[in-house]
C-alpha positions in Angstrom: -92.7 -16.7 -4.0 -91.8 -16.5 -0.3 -93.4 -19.9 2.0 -96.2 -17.8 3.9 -95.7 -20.9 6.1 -93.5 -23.6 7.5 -93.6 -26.3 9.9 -90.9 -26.3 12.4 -91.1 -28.5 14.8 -95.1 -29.8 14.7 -95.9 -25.9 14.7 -96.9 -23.9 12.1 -94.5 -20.8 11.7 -96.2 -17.4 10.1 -93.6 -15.5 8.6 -96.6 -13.1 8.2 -97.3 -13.0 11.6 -93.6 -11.9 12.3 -92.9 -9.5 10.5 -94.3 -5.6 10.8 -95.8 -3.8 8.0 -93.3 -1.1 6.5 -94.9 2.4 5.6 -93.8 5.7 5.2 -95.3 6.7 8.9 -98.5 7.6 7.9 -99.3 5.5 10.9 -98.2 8.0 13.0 -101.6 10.5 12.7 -103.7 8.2 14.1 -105.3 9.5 16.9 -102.8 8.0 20.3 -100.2 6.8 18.4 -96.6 7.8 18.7 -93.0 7.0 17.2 -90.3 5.3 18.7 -86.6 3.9 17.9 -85.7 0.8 18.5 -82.9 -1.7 17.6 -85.2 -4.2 15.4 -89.3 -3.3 15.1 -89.9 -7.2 15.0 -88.3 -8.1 18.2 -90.0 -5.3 19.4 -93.4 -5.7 18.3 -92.9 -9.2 19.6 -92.0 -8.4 23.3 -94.6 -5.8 23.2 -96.6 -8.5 22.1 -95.8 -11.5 24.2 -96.4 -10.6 28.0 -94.5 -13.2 29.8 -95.8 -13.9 33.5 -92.8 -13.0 35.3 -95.0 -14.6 38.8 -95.6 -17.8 36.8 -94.6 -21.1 37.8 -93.0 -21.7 34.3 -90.7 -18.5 34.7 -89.8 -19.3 38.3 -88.6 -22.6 36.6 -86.8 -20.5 34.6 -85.4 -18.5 37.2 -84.5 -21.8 39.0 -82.5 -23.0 36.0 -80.6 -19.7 35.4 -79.8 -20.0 39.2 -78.1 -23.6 38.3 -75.9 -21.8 36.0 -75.5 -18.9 38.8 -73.6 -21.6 41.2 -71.5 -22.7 38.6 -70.1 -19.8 38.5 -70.1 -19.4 42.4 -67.7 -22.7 42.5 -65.2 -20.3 40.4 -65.9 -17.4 42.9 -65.2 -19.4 46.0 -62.0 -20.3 44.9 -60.8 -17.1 44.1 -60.9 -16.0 47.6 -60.1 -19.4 49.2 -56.4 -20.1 49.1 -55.1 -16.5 50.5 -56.4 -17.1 53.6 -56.0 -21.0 53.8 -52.1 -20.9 52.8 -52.0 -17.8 55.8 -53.3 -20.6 58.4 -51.1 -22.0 60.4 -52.1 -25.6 60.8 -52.0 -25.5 57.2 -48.0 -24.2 57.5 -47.2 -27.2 60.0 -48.9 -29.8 58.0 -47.4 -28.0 54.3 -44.0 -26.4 55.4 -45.1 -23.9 52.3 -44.2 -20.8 53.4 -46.5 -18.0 52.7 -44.8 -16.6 49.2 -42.4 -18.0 47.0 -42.0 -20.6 44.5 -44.6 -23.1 45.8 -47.2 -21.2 47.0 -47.3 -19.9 43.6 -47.4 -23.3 41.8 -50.4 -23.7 44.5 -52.2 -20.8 43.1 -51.1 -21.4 39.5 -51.8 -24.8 39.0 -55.4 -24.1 39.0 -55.4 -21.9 36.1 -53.1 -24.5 34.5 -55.9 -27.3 34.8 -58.6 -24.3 33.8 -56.9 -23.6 30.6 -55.7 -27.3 29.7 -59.6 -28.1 30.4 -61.6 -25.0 27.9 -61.0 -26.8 25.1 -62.3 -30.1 25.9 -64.8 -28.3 28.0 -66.2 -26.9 24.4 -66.1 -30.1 23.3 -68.3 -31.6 25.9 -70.8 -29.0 26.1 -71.2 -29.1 21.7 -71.3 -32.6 21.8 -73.7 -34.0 25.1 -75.3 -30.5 25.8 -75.1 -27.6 28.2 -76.7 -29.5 30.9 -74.3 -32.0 30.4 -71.4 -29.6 30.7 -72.5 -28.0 34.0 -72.8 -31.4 35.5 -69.3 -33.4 34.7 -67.9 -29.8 35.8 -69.3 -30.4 39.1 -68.0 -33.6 38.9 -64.8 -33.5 38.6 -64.9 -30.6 40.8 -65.4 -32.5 43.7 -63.2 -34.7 43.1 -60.5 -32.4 43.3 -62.1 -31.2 46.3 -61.7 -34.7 48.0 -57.5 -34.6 46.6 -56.9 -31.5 48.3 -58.8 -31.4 51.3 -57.6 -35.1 52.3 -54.1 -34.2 51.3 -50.8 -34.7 53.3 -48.1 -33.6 50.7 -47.9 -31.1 48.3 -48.1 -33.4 45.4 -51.3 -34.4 46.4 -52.5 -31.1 46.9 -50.8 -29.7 43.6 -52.7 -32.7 41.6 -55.9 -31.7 43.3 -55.3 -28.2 42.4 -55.0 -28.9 38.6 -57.9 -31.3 38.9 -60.0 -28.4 40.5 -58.9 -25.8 37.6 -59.4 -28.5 35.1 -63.6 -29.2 36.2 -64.3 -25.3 37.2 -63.1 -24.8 32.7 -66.2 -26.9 31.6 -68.4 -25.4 34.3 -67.6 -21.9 33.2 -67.9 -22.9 29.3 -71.2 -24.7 29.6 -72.6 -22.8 32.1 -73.0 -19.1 30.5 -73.8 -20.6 26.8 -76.6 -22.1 29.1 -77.9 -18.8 30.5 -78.2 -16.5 27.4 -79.2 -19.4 25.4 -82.6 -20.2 27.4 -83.4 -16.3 28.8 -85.9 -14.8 26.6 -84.5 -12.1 24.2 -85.5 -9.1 26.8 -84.5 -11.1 29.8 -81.0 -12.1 28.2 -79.1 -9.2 29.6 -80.0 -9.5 33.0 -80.2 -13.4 33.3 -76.2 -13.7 32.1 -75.1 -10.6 33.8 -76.5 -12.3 37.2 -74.6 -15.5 36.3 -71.2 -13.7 36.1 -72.4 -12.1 39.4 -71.9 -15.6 41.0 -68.1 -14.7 41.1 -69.6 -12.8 44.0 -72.2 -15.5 45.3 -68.8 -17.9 45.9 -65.8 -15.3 46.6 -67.5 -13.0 50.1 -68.9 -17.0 51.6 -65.4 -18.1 50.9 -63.5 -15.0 52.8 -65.8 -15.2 55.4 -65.5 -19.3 55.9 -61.9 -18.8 55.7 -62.0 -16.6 58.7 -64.5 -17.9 61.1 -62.2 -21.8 60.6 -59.2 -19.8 61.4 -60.1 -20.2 64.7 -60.3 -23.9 64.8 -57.6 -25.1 66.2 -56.6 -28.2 64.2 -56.4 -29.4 60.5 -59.6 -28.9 60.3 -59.3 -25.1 60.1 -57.7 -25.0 56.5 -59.9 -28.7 55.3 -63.4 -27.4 55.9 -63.2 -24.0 53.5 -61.7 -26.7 51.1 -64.5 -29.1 51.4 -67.0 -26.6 51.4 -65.9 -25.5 48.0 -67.9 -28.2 46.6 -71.0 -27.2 48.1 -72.2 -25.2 45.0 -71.1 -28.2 42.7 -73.8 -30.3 44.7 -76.7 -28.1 44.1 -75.3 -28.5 40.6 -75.6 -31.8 40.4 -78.8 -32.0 42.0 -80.1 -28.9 39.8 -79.7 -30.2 36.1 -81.8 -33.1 36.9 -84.4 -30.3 37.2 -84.2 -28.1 34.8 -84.6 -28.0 30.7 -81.7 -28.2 28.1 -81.1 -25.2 26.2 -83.7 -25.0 23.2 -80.7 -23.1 20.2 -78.6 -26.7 21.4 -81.5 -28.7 21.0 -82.4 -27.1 17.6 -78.9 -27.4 16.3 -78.8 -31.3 16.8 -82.6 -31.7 15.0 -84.5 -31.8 17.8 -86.4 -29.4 17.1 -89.8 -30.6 18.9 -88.4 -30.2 21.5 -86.4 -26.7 21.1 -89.7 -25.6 19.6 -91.6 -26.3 22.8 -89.1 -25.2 25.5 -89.8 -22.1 23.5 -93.5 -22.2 23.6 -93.7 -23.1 27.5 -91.3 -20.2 28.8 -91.1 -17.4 26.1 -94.9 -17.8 25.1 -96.7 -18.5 28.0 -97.5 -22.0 26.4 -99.2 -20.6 23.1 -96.8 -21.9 20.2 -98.9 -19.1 17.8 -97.0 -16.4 20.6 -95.3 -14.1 18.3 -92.1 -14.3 20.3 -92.3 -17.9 20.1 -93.2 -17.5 16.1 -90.2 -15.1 15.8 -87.2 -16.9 18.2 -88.7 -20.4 15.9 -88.4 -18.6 12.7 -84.7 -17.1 13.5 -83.5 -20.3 14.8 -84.4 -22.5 12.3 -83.0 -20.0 9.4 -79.7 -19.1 11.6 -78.4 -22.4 13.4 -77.0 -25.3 11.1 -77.4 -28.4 12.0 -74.2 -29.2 10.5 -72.2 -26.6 12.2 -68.4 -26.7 13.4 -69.9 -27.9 17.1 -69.9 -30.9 15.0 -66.6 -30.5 13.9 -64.6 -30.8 17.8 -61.2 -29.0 16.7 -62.0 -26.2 14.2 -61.5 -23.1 15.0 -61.3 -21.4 11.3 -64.4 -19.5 11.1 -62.8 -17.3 13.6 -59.9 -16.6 11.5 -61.0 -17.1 7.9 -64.6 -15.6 7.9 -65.5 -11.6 8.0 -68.1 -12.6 11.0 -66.1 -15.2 12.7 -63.0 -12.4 12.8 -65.9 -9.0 14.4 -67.5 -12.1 16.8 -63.7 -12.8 18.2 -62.4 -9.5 18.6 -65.7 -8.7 21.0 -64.7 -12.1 22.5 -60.7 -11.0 23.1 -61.3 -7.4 24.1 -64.3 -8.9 27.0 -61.6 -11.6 28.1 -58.2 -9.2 28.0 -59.7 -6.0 29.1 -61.8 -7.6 31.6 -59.1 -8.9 33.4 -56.3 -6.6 32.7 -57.9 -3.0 33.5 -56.7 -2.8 37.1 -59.3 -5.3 38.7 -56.1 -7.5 38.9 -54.7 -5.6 41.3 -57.4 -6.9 43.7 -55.4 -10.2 43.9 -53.0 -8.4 46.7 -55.8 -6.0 47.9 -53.2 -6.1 51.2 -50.4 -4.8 49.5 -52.9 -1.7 48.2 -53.5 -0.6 51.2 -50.6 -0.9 53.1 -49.5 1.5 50.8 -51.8 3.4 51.4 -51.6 3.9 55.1 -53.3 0.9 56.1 -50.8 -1.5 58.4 -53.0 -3.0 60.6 -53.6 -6.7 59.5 -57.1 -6.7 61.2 -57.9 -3.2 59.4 -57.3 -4.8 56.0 -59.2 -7.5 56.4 -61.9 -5.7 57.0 -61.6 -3.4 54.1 -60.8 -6.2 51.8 -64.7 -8.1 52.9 -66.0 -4.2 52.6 -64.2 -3.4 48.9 -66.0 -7.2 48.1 -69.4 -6.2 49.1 -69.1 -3.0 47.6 -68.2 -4.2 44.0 -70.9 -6.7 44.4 -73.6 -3.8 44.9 -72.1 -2.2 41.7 -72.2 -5.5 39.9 -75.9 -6.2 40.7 -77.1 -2.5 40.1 -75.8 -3.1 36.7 -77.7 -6.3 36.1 -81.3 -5.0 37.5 -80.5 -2.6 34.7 -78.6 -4.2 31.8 -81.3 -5.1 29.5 -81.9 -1.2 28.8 -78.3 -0.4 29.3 -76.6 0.3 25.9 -73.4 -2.0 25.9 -71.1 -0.2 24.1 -71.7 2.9 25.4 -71.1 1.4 29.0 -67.8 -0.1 28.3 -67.0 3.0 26.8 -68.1 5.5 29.5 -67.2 2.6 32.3 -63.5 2.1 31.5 -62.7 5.6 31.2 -64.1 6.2 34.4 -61.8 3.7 35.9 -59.1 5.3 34.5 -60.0 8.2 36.2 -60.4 6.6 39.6 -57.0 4.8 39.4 -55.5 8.3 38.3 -57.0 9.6 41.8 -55.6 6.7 43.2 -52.1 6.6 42.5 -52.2 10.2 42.6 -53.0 10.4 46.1 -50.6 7.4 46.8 -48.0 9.7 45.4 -48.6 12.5 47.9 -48.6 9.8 50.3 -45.4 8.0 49.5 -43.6 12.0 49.4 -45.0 12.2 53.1 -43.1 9.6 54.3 -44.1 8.3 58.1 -46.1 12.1 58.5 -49.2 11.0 56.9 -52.3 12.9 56.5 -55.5 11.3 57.0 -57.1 13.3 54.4 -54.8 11.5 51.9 -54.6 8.2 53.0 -59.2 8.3 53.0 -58.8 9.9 49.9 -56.9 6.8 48.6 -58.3 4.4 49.8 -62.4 6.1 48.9 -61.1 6.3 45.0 -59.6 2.6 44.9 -63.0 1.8 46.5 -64.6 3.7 43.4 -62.4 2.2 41.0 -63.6 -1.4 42.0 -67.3 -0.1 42.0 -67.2 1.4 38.6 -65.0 -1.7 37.0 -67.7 -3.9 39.0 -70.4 -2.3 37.7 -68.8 -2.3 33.7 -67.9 -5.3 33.8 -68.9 -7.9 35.4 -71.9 -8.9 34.1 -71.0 -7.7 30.4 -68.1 -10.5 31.2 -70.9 -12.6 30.7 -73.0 -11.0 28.4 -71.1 -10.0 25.6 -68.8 -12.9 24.6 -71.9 -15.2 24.6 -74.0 -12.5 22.6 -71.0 -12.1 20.3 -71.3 -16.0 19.5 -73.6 -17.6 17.3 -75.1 -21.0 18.3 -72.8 -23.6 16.4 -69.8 -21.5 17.7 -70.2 -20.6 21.2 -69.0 -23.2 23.4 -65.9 -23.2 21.2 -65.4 -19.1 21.7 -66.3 -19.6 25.1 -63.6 -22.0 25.5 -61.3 -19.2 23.6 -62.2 -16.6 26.6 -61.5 -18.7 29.4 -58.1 -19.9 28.3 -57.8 -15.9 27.6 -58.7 -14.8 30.8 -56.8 -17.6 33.1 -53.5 -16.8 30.7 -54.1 -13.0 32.0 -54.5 -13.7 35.6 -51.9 -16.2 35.5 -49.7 -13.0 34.3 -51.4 -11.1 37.0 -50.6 -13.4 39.5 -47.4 -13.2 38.4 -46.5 -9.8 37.7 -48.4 -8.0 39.8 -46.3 -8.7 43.4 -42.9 -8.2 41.3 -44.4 -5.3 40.0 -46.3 -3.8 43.2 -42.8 -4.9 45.1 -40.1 -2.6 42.7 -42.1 0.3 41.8 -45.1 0.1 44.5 -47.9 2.6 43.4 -46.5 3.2 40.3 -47.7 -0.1 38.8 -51.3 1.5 38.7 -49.8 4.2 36.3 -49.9 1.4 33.9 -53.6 0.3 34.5 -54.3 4.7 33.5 -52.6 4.2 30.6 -53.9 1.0 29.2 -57.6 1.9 30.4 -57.6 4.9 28.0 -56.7 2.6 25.0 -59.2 0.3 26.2 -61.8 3.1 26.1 -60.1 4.1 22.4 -60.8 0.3 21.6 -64.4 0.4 22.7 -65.4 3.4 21.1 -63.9 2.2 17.8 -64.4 -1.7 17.4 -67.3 -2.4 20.2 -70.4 -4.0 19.0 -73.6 -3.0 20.2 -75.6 -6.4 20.8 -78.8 -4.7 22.9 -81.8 -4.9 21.3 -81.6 -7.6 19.1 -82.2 -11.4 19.4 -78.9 -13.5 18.8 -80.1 -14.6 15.9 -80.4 -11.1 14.5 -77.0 -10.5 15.5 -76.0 -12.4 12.6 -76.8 -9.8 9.7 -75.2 -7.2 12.0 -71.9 -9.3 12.2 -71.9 -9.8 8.3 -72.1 -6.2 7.3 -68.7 -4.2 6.1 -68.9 -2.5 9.4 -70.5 -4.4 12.5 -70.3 -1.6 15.1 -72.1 1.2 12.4 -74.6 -2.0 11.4 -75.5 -2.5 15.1 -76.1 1.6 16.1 -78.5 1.0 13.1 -82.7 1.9 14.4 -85.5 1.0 13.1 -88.2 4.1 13.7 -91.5 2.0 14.7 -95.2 3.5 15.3 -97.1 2.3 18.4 -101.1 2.6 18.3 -103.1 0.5 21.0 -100.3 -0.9 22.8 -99.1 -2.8 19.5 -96.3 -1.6 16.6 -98.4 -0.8 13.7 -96.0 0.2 11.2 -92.0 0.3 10.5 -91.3 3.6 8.9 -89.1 3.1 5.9 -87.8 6.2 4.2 -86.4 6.2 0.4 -83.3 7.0 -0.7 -84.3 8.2 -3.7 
């Protein structure tokens, strides 16, 4: 006979209380009650259940922690729009000799995603071993220290070495950091609280352009060293931030402290009543669905994601995030210039400008998507999302078509056109992706295996931009708007890909995502609804219909 209950953690556990009464909806003529579907009745009778005080000084803590996580991923941000204009400056030419393209400037730019991707898998090691907190913090670490190599530097060795050093530090920020974030958000809060963490790209990219410009008028070395010593300025609210905040509960469950997990869970998900019966479910699920003797014990295997039917659905989720996130025409972003001078847009001053404005505007599309991502359906915005970019790059080149067969008589009408749909594109892709970026590889990973798959995604994505960095000037250079042609192409199979082999993960806790993940078919087990009926404010009954 089933335990009615279990002590986890100095608290009695109810399975009772967890789980909702099944009936054939005879519930439902009661007088105010009505039906509803939802992805799982017990998560849902829990949240509707377990009010959390959004104003309350243990959520602000909450907030403040997810915000910790938030500049880790600013510190990543900042440098992707840092060494354009730094490498542009002249002091930095006369001290350098670098040129402005060519061989070494690219070793400049590529020896950070070297580091980053030398760095993921020691950075899953880390954050398994010592903790999430830990990870954030020896990422900001050696962060600044390759901030102190490179903005002190007189040669390009020195500045190369700092470069890998920098790349090597922002890997176990960006593992530990996002594990972090979904790992202490409350089921209903997950969506937003990871989205707005991969939103720091933003929060360290538009500071960085703008620092970059208002030193360019300095008129000494310190015009290119200051944006490079500023970089670590997110690292040091890092390092003063985990001293303030609490580790992540699913770690501290995996590694037997469960006491502890257990009342991290009871403070901030149950408004400090361990009997909550969101705190009685998330207990429940985490002490039935995260061994303590998991392969975050084991630092160097990676087999359940080849050799188990779950391990293989988690990773494709993980590979299609990291390869489609990067690769759907948001690369082209890295010579934003280049765009628009093929579209009619010469003046260096003009681009500029557009390039801060096509920033901002993608960041307004990536935080309209996070106030609304925990009611979003994932799958269903990935799969409506990326065909939409297709269509706005298909505008795009289209117009830059007419353009290029105007030669030096362009029309105005074509060149706004152009430059309104790449605008659009960036909007939409900003909106699809970049908080999902977040959310769905770390949904996608169980507890034992996330700082490992996490590790698996950033090497993915930095190999992809290291091919974009690559590629896309040769590229933009022989065949100049025709490039995005590809991007059409290849955003249609990623919509086909979607549709066909995304899981839906909203709804659900990430525990629960575990049965979903074992089924014969993941993406038909996760459209999968339970029909609940409401009465009083509370779920009184899951309707269960035979198949008889």
């Amino acid at each position: 006979m089933e335990e009615k209950e279990v002590n986890v953690g100095g608290v009695l556990v109810s399975h009772e209380q967890v789980v909702v009464h099944e009936g054939t909806g005879a519930a439902a003529s009661s007088s105010g009650a009505k039906a509803k579907e939802v992805h799982n009745a017990e998560l849902y009778a829990a949240i509707r259940e377990t009010k959390i005080d959004y104003k309350s000084r243990n959520s602000l803590h909450l907030y403040f922690s997810i915000f910790v996580a938030f500049c880790c991923a600013c510190a990543n941000g900042y440098d992707g729009s840092l060494l354009t204009g730094v490498v542009a400056m002249d002091h930095f030419q006369n001290t350098f000799h670098s040129g402005k393209t060519g061989t070494l400037v690219a070793i400049m730019f590529s020896l950070y995603t070297v580091g980053a991707m030398v760095g993921s898998p020691f950075a899953a090691i880390l954050s398994d071993k010592y903790g999430r907190k830990i990870g954030m913090f020896s990422g900001a670490i050696v962060i600044t220290i390759g901030m102190v190599i490179v903005s002190s530097a007189f040669t390009i060795a020195q500045f190369i070495v700092g470069r890998f050093v920098l790349g090597f530090g922002i890997a176990i920020m960006t593992v530990a950091a996002p594990a972090y974030a979904v790992e202490i958000a409350p089921p209903h809060w997950r969506g937003r609280a990871t989205g707005f963490y991969n939103c720091g790209w933003f929060g360290g990219s538009i500071p960085a352009a703008a620092v970059v410009y208002g030193c360019n008028k300095i008129d000494n070395n310190y015009s290119w060293r200051i944006p490079l010593i500023i970089q670590a300025l997110a690292c040091i609210v890092v390092l003063t931030g985990v001293w303030f905040i609490p580790e992540s509960p699913r770690f501290l469950m995996a590694n037997g402290r469960e006491e502890e997990a257990v009342a991290f869970l009871t403070k901030y998900h149950g408004n400090g009543d361990p009997r909550s019966r969101l705190v009685q479910l998330e207990v429940e699920e985490m002490k039935e669905g995260i061994r303590q003797d998991g392969i975050d014990k084991r630092p160097w295997d990676y087999r359940p994601f080849l050799f188990s039917h779950s391990g293989r659905w988690r990773m494709a989720q993980v590979l299609m995030i990291s390869v489609f996130g990067q690769f759907s025409g948001n690369g082209l972003g890295y010579f934003n210039t280049t765009i628009f001078e093929i579209i009619g847009v010469t003046s260096v001053e003009q681009q500029l400008a557009y390039n801060l404005l096509n920033s901002v505007l993608s960041a307004v599309g990536a935080l309209t998507a996070v106030a609304f991502t925990d009611k979003m359906p994932r799958r269903k915005v990935l799969v409506f999302g990326t065909f939409a970019c297709a269509a706005a790059l298909a505008t795009n080149s289209g117009l830059s078509a007419a353009l290029d067969a105007q030669g030096d008589n362009i029309q105005d009408s074509y060149a706004r056109g152009a430059l309104a749909s790449y605008f659009l594109f960036n909007i939409i892709f900003s909106f699809t992706y970049t908080p999902l970026q977040g959310v769905i590889p770390t949904e996608a990973l169980e507890t034992t295996t996330r700082a490992k798959g996490l590790a698996t995604s950033s090497l993915i994505i930095y190999a992809i931009g290291f091919i974009n960095q690559f590629a896309g000037p040769i590229a933009l250079g022989n065949i100049q708007y025709r490039y995005i042609y590809v991007f059409v192409g290849w955003d249609i199979v990623e919509t086909i890909m979607w549709y066909l082999f995304g899981v839906e993960s909203q709804g659900r806790t990430l525990e629960q995502l575990e049965w979903v993940y074992n089924q014969p078919n993941p993406v038909k087990a996760s459209l999968k609804v339970d029909k609940v009926i409401i009465a009083d404010g509370k779920v009184v009954e899951k309707v269960v219909t035979s198949n008889a």
